[in-house]
VOPAGU-2260 file (C-alpha; in pm, 1 decimal, decimal comma):
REM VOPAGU-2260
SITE   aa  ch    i         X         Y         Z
SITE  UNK   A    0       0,0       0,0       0,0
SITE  UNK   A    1     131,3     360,5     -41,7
SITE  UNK   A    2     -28,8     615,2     105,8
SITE  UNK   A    3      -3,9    1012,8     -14,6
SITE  UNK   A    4     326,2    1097,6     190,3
SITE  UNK   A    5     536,4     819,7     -21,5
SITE  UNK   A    6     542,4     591,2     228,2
SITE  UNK   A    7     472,8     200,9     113,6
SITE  UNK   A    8     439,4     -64,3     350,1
SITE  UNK   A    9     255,9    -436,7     254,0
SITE  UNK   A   10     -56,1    -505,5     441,6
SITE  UNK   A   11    -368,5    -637,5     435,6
SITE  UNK   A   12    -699,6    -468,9     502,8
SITE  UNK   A   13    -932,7    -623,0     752,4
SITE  UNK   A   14   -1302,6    -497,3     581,5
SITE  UNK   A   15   -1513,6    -682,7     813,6
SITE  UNK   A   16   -1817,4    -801,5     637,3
SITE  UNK   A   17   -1795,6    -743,0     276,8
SITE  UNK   A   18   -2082,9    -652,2     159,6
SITE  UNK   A   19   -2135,2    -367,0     435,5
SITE  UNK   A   20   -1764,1    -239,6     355,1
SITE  UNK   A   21   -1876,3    -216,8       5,5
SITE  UNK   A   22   -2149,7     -47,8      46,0
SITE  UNK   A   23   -2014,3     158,5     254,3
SITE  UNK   A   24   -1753,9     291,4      -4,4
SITE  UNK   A   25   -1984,8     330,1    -233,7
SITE  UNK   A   26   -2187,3     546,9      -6,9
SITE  UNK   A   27   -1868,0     752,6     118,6
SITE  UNK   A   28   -1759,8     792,0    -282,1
SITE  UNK   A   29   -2129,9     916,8    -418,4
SITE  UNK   A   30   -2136,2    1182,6    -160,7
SITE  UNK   A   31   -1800,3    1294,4    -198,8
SITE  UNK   A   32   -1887,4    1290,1    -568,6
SITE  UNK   A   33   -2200,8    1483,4    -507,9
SITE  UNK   A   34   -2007,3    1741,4    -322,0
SITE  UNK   A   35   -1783,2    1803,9    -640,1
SITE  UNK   A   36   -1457,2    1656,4    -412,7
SITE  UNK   A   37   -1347,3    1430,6    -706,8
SITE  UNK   A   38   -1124,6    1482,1   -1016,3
SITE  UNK   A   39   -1205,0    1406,8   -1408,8
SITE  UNK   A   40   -1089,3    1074,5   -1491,9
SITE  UNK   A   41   -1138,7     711,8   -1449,6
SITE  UNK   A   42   -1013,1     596,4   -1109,6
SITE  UNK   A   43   -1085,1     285,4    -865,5
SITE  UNK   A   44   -1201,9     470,2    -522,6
SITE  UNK   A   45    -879,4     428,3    -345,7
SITE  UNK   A   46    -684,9     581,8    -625,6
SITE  UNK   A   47    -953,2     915,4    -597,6
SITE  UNK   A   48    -998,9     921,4    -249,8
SITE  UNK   A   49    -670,2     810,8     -69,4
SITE  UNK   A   50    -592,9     542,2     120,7
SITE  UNK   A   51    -807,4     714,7     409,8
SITE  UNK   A   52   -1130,8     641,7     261,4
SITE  UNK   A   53   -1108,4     281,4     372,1
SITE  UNK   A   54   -1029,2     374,8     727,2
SITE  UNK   A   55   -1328,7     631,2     734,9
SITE  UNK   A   56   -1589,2     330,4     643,0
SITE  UNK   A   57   -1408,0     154,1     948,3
SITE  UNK   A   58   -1145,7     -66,0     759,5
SITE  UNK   A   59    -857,1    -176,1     944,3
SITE  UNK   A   60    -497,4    -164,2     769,8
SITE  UNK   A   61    -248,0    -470,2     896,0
SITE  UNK   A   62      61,6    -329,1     851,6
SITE  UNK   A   63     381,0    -562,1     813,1
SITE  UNK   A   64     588,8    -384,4     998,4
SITE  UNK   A   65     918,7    -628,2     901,0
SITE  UNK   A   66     841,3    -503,2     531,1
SITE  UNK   A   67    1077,0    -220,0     366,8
């Protein structure tokens, strides 16, 4: 994963159950959308939104720390 500073660490992300995460990012992405926040383009949500958008639907990173 990298996030916007640079940094790039493998991980996992714990969603919890899928289909709630899911909806949940879509939910999170159409009203960021509606608000104007995006950019023209074709992009998957992470790639838009940051890696932060997981995190505020309540996914967890796993971080392996060992990893450079």
């Amino acid at each position: 994963m990298q996030w916007a500073s640079g940094e790039t660490r493998e991980g996992w992300l714990r969603a919890g159950v899928g289909m709630d995460f899911t909806a949940a990012v879509v939910a999170n992405v159409a009203a960021r959308l509606a608000r104007r926040e995006g950019r023209p383009g074709a992009y998957t949500p992470g790639a838009l939104f940051g890696t932060n958008l997981a995190e505020e639907v309540n996914g967890q990173f796993l971080l392996d720390l060992d990893a450079t």
